[in-house]
C-alpha positions, -999 to 999 in steps of 0.1 A, spaced: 181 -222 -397 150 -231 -375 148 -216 -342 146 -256 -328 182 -256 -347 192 -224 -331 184 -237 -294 204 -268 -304 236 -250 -316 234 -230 -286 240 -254 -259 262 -270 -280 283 -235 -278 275 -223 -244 288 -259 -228 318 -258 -244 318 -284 -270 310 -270 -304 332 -268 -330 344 -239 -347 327 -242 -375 294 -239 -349 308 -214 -332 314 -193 -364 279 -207 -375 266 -189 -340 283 -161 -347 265 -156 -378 230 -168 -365 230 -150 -331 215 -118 -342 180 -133 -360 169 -146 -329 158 -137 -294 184 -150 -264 166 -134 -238 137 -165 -242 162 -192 -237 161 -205 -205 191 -212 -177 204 -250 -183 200 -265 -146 230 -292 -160 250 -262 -158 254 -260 -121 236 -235 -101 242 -200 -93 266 -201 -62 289 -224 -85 286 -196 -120 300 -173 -95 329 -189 -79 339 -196 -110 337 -164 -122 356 -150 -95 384 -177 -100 384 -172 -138 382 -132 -133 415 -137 -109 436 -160 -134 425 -132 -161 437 -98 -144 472 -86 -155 495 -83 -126 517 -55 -142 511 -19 -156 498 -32 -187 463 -42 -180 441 -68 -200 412 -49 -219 398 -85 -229 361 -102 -225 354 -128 -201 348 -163 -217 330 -182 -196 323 -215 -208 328 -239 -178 296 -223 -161 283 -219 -196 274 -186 -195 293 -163 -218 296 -123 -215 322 -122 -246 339 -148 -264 369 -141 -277 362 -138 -312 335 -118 -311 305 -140 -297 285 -119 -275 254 -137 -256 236 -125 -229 217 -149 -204 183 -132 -189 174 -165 -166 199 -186 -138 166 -211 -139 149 -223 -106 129 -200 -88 155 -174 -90 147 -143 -101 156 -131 -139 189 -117 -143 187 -79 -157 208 -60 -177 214 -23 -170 186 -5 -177 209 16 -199 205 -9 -230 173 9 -244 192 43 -239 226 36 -255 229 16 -285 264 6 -308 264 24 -339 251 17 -370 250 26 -409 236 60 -412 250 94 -421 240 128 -437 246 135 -477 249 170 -483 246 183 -517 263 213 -535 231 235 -531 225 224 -497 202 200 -498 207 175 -471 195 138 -476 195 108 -446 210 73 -457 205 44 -435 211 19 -460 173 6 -452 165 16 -488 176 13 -519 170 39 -548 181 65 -572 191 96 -554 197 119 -580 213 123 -615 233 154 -620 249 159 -654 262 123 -663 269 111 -630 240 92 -608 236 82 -572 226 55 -553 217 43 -521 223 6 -516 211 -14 -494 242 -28 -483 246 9 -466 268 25 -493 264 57 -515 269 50 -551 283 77 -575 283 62 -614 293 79 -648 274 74 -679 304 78 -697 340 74 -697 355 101 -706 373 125 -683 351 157 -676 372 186 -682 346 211 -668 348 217 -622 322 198 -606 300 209 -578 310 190 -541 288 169 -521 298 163 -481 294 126 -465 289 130 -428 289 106 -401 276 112 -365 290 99 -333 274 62 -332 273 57 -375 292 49 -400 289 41 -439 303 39 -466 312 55 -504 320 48 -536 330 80 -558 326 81 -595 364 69 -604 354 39 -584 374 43 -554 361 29 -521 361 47 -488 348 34 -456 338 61 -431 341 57 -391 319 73 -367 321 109 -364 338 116 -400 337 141 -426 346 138 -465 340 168 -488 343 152 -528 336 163 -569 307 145 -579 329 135 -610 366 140 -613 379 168 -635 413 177 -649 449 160 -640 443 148 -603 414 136 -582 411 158 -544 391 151 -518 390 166 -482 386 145 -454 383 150 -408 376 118 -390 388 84 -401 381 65 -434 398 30 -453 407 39 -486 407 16 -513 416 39 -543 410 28 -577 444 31 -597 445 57 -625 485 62 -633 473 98 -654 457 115 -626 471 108 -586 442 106 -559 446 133 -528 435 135 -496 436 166 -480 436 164 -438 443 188 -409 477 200 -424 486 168 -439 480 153 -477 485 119 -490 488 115 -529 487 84 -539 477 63 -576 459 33 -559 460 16 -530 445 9 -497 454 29 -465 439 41 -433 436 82 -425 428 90 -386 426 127 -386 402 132 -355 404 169 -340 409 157 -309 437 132 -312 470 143 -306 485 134 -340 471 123 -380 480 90 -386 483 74 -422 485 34 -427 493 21 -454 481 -22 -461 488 -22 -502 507 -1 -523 524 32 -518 517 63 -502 536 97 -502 527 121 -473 532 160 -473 530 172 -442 530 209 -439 534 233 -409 509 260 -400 532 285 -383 559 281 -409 569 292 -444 586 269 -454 581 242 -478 563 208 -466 582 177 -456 576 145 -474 581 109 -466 571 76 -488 554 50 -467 550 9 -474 528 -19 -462 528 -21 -425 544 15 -422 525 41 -407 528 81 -413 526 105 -383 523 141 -384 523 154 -347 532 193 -339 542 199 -375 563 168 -374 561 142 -401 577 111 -390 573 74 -399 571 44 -377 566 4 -387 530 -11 -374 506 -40 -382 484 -21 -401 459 -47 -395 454 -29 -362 446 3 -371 418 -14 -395 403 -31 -373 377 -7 -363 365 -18 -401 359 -52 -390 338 -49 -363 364 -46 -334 375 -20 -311 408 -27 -302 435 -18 -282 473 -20 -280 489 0 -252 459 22 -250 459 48 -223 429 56 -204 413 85 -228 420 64 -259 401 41 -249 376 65 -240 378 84 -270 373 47 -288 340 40 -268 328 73 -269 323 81 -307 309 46 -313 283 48 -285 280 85 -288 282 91 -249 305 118 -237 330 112 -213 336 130 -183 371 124 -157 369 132 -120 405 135 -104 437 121 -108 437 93 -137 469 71 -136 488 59 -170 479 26 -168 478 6 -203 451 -14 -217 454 -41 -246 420 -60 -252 390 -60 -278 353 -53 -279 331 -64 -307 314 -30 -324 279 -51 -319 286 -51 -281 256 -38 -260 269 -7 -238 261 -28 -207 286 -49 -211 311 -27 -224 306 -14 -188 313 -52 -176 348 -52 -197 356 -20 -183 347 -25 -148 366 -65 -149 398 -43 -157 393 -21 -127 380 11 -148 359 28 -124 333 41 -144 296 51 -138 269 61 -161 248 94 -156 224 92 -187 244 96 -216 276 107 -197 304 79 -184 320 94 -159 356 80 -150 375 80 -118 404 65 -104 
């Protein structure tokens, strides 16, 4: 698409009256080229009449209750959009005239959404950066090689078929705060890695079963092998399954480890640290969910689609309390988060698009009465 195309497909969107198939179109096109250069529309109205609306559209929007709306402001009657609701982000530089430009916070060259990178640590500690930026052979160790792709994904592949019978040496994955990538181990099994996340694995599977250890949160998409079960090992929880797809949230500093299960069927061992005793078990399906809170294992029905979302590009929120959220925003933008005094139990439900700038993550937050402020890389929160 030319950039003339681009300009055209913009007003088209911006006023209102494209089509979804544009809008999608936008969506897709948005990021190869420079928004900041297109110019206010005078046909739009001028300022005083963008922010009457806003205010009236900003009123209509605001939940009246305990549960409060988490959700982006579209704007297209003053054709100016912060966040459309399925993910369109634009941000408008010029309100035209003689006025002067409209500036973002100067916090957008400071803190950035993540992106595909991560650490590969290998068995005799060698540690090698993947950004996905380039492709290439990273090593071949016995008969297994890997890759780095360039659609930001570690490769492991076998040269051969046949089971290895001898222990293989462990590589780690390791995400930061603000990355995420993902893995494909040698049995073929797919994991995708959020920010912040840890998986210890064999460089080749040996013997009856197939173990990896895992902190953070990863999508599973385990490749089915009826002779030997796939494990993953959490904070006091494992999940054995044959192949299928499922969700693991084991942060340390959530309150529980969460297991989700889209396709298939999962068992879940949950095992208590104080205790003796032998570990609890429960058999989760689609759209069930697996809790393991203060040695607990429970199960509860969900839309697992939810708890996946993070995968698609969304931050989301469903009866979110204050710090999850927080806790959301924080190890995708890698800021830390500081609260100052009391900090009610208000609920949020909303979405922000994982490409979002910060600055207007700070918008969403600030529309749904958050009272935050930004010192550096610290958002400080207050009631």
């Amino acid at each position: 698409m030319s950039y003339e195309e681009f300009i055209k497909l913009y007003e088209r969107c911006t006023s209102g009256n494209c089509t979804p198939e544009e809008q999608k179109l936008f969506e897709e096109y948005r990021d190869n080229f420079d928004l900041s250069d297109i110019p206010w529309i005078s046909d739009f109205g001028d300022k005083g009449e963008v922010e009457r609306r806003l205010k009236i559209d900003l009123h209509n929007r605001l939940s009246k209750n305990q549960v409060k709306r988490l959700t982006p402001v579209r704007w297209w009657a003053a054709a100016v959009i912060i966040f459309a609701l399925g993910g369109l982000l634009v941000a408008i530089k010029y309100f035209g005239g003689n006025t002067k430009p409209y500036e973002l916070t100067s916090d957008k060259n400071i803190i950035k959404p993540g992106s595909n990178k991560a650490t590969l640590t290998l068995a005799d500690g060698k540690q090698i950066t993947l950004d996905g930026s380039k492709k290439g052979r990273l090593f071949t160790l016995n008969h297994v090689s890997a890759n780095n792709d360039v659609d930001s994904s570690v490769t492991y592949q076998k040269n051969t078929t046949e089971i290895t019978g001898s222990p293989q040496p462990y590589n780690v994955l390791t995400t930061p705060r603000g990355g995420k990538y993902q893995l494909i181990l040698a049995d073929g099994t797919k994991v995708w890695l959020n920010a912040g996340s840890i998986i210890k694995f064999p460089v080749d599977f040996a013997g009856s079963e197939r173990v990896v250890e895992f902190s953070g949160e990863a999508y599973f998409e385990v490749a089915h092998d009826a002779r030997r079960p796939f494990k993953v090992v959490s904070t006091g929880q494992l999940v054995q399954v044959l192949g299928t797809h499922f969700d693991i949230n084991a942060y340390q500093d959530e309150d529980a480890v969460k297991t989700t299960l889209l396709e298939g069927s999962v068992k879940v061992y949950g095992k208590s640290r104080t205790s003796t005793s032998a570990a609890t078990e429960i058999i989760i399906k689609p759209n069930e969910q697996a809790v393991f809170k203060n040695d607990q294992l429970s199960k509860q029905t969900v839309d697992a689609d939810e708890f996946v979302a993070w995968k698609n590009g969304l931050i989301l929120f469903r009866n979110a309390d204050i710090h999850d959220v927080m806790r959301k925003i924080s190890r995708w933008y890698n800021v830390e988060v500081e609260y100052q005094g009391q900090i009610g139990n208000d609920t949020y439900n909303g979405e922000i698009p994982r490409n979002a700038a910060f600055s207007e993550v700070l918008k969403i937050l600030k529309l749904d009465d958050i009272n935050v402020k930004l010192n550096g890389r610290k958002l400080i929160v207050s009631q």
